[in-house]
C-alpha positions as CSV (number, residue, x, y, z in Angstrom):
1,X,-53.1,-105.2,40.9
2,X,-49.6,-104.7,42.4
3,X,-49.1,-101.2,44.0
4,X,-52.4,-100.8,44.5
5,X,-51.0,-97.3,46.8
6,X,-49.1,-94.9,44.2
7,X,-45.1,-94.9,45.3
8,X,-45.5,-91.3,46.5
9,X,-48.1,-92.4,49.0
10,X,-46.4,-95.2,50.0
11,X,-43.6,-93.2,50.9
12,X,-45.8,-90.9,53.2
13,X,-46.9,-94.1,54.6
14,X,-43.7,-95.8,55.2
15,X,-42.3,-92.5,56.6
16,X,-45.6,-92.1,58.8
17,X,-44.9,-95.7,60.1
18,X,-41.1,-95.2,61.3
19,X,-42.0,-91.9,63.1
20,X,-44.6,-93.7,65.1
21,X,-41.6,-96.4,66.0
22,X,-39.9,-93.6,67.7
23,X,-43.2,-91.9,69.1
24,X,-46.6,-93.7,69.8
25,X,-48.5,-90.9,70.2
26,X,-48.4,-90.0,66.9
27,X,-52.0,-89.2,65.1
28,X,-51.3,-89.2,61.9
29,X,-54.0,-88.3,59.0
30,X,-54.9,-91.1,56.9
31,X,-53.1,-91.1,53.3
32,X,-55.1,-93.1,51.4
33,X,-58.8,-94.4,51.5
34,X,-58.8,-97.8,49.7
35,X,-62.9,-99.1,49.4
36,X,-64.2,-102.6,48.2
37,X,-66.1,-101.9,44.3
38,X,-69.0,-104.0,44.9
39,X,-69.6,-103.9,48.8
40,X,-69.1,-101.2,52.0
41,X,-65.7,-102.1,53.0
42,X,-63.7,-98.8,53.7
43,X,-60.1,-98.8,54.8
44,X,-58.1,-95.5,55.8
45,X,-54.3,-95.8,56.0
46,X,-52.1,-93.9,57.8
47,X,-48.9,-96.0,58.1
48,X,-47.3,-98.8,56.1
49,X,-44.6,-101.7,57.4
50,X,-42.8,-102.0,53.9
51,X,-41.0,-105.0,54.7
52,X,-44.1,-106.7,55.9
53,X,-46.6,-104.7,53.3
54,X,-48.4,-104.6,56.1
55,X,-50.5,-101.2,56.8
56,X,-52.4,-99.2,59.5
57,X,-55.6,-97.5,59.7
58,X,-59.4,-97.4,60.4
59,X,-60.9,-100.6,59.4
60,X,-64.8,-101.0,58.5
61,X,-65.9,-104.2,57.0
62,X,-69.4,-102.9,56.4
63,X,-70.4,-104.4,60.0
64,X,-71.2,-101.3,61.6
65,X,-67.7,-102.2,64.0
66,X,-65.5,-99.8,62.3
67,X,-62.0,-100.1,64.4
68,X,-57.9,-99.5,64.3
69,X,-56.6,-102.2,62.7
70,X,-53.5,-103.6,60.5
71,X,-54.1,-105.3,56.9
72,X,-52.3,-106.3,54.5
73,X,-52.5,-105.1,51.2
74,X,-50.9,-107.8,49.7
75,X,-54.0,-109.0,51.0
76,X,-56.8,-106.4,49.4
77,X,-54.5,-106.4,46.3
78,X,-55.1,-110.2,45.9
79,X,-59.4,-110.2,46.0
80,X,-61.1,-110.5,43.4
81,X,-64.5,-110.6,41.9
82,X,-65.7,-114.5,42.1
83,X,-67.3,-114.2,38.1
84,X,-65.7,-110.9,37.0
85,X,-62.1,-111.7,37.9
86,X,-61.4,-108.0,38.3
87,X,-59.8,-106.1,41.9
88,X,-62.6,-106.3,44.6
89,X,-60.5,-103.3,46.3
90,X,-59.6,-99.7,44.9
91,X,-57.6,-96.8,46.1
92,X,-60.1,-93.4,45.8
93,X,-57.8,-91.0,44.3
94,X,-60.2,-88.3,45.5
95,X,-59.7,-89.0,49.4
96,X,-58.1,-86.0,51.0
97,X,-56.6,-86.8,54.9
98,X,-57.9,-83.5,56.9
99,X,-58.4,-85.0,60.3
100,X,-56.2,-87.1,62.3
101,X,-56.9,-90.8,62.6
102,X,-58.3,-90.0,66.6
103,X,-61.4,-87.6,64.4
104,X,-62.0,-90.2,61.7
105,X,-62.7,-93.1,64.4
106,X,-64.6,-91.0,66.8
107,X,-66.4,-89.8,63.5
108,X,-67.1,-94.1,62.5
109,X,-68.3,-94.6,65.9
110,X,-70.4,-92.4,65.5
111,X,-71.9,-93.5,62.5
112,X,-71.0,-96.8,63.1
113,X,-69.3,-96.4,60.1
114,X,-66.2,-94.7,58.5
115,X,-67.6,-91.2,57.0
116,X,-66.5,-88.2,55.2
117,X,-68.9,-86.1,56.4
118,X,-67.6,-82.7,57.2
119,X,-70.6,-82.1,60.3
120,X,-69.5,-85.3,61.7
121,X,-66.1,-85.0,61.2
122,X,-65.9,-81.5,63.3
123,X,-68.7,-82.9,65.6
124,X,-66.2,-85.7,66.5
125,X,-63.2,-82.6,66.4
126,X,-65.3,-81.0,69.0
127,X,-66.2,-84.5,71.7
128,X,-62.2,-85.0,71.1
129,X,-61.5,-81.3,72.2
130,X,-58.3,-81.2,69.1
């Protein structure tokens, strides 16, 4: 399951990641959601460290601890099912960034986990005061 992330997203990524080496205040919008098949992990990315293939985003394992976080994709590209032998971890072509990173975590705490949900989403706009 190599480039798991389409090459265009990757780019946004990669560019995302080298304008927050020159600014840390950056709060960027995640680019892709990436979710585990059969379980409730959700990952949203915002930036990606090419040379390590190492990414950025908002974590949630399913433990109701969603949190910033860096993971590989090499990584999520790698699991697989135990019997079924097929990716564990797919990219939701669907997903659609319209919140900076700072909404969506506000928005998975929460909810104690990461969410979509448009209420929650401008609820956590609102507390943030963007």
């Amino acid at each position: 399951m190599a480039n798991m992330i389409p090459q265009n997203l990757r780019e946004i990524m990669v560019h995302n990641f080298q304008e927050v080496q020159n600014d840390l205040a950056k709060d960027h919008a995640p680019v892709v959601k990436l979710h585990s098949k059969y379980g409730r992990a959700i990952w949203l990315l915002s930036e990606l460290d090419a040379t390590n293939n190492i990414a950025f985003g908002l974590c949630d394992l399913g433990q109701e601890k969603p949190e910033l976080s860096y993971v590989s994709i090499t990584d999520l590209e790698s699991i697989r099912h135990a019997r079924l032998k097929v990716p564990m971890v797919e990219i939701d072509p669907a997903f659609d960034g319209k919140y900076p990173m700072s909404v969506y975590l506000e928005a998975a705490k929460l909810n104690k986990r990461v969410t979509e949900d448009e209420a929650l989403l401008k609820a956590a706009t609102r507390k943030l005061s963007l």
